[in-house]
C-alpha positions in Angstrom: 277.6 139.4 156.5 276.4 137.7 153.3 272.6 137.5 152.9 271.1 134.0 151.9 268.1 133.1 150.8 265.1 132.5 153.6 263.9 129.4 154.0 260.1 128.1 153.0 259.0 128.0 156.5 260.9 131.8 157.3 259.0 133.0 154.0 255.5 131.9 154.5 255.7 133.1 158.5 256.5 136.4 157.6 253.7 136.7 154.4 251.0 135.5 157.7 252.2 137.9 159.8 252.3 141.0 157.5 248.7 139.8 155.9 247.8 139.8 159.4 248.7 143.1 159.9 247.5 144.3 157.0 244.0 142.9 158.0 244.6 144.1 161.5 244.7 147.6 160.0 241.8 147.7 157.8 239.3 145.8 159.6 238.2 146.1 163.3 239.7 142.8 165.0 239.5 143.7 169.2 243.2 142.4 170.3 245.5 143.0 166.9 244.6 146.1 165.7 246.4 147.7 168.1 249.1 146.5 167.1 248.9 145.9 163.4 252.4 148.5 163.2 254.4 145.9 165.1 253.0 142.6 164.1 254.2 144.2 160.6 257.4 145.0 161.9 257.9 141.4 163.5 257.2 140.1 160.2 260.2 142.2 158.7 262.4 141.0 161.3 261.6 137.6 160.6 262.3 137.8 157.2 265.5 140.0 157.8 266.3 137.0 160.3 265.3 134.6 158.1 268.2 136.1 155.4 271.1 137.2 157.1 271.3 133.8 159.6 272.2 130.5 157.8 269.4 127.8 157.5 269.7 124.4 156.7 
C-alpha cells in the first residue's frame, strides 16, 4: 500500500479533533472528557485514513 498525502479537508479534521481532545483532557467539558482518549484516537484514524486511501 503506498501512503499519499492527506487532503486539506482530511488534515484540518483531524488537527480539530485531536485539539479537541487535547482540551477535553485538560479542562472539565461534561460530555467529551470522557472520552478525550478516543476522540484522539479517531483523529489518528482519520489521518491514517486520510493517507493510505486515494483522494482526489
Amino acid at each position: 500500500m503506498k501512503a499519499n498525502a492527506p487532503t486539506k479537508v482530511t488534515l484540518i479534521a483531524s488537527i480539530i479533533l485531536a485539539v479537541i481532545a487535547l482540551i477535553a483532557n485538560f479542562v472539565a467539558i461534561p460530555v467529551i472528557s470522557g472520552y478525550a482518549f478516543f476522540i484522539m484516537c479517531g483523529a489518528f484514524v482519520v489521518l491514517l485514513l486520510g493517507c493510505l486511501l486515494k483522494g482526489k
